[in-house]
N, C-alpha and C positions, 0 to 999 in steps of 0.2 A: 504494500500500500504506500501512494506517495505520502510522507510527511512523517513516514520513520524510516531514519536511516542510524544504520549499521557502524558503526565505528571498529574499527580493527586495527591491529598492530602491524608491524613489514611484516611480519608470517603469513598474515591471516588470519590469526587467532578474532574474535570480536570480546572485544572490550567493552563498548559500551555501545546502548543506545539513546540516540536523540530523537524524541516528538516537539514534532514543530504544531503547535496549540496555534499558530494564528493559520499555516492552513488547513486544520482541521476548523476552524470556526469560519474562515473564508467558503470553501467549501462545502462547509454544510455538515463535514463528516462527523457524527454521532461518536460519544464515549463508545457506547454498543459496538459499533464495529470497529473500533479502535481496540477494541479487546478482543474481539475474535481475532485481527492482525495481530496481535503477541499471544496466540494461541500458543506455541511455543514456546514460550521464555524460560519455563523452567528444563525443557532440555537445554536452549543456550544457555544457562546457568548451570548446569551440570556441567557442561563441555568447555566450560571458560575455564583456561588453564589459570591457577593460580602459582605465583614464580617465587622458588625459594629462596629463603633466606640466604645470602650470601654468608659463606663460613669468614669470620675476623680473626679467628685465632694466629696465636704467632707462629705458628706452625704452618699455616696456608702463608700469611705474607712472605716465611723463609722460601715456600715452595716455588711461590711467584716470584722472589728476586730470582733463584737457582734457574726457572725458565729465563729470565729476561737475560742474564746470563750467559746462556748456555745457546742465545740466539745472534750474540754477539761474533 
C-alpha cells in the first residue's frame, strides 16, 4: 500500500517502518485498511535481525591490534 514504506539496512534486513498519516488522510485511506496492510508485522518483527553486542574486552582489543598488525 502507498504510504508505508519499508526502511532497510545495505543488506536488506528492514528496520523500520514509516506511515505517512497525511497521505492516508489525503487519500481517504481508512485506519481499517491500514491494518490489514501491516497484516504482517509481526512476522517482520520476528525476522528483524537484532545485532550483537560488540565484545570490549581486553582480550578482543589485543586481538584487533594483532590483526591490524599482522596486515601490515
Amino acid at each position: 500500500m502507498n504510504g508505508i514504506n519499508i526502511i532497510t539496512d545495505e543488506k536488506g534486513n528492514t528496520k523500520a517502518l514509516m506511515l505517512d498519516l497525511i497521505y492516508f488522510k489525503r487519500e481517504g485511506i481508512s485506519a481499517d485498511k491500514v491494518l490489514e496492510s501491516l497484516a504482517q508485522l509481526q512476522q517482520w518483527i520476528d525476522e528483524t535481525p537484532v545485532a550483537q553486542k560488540k565484545d570490549n574486552s581486553w582480550e578482543s582489543a589485543k586481538a584487533k591490534l594483532e590483526q591490524l598488525k599482522d596486515q601490515k
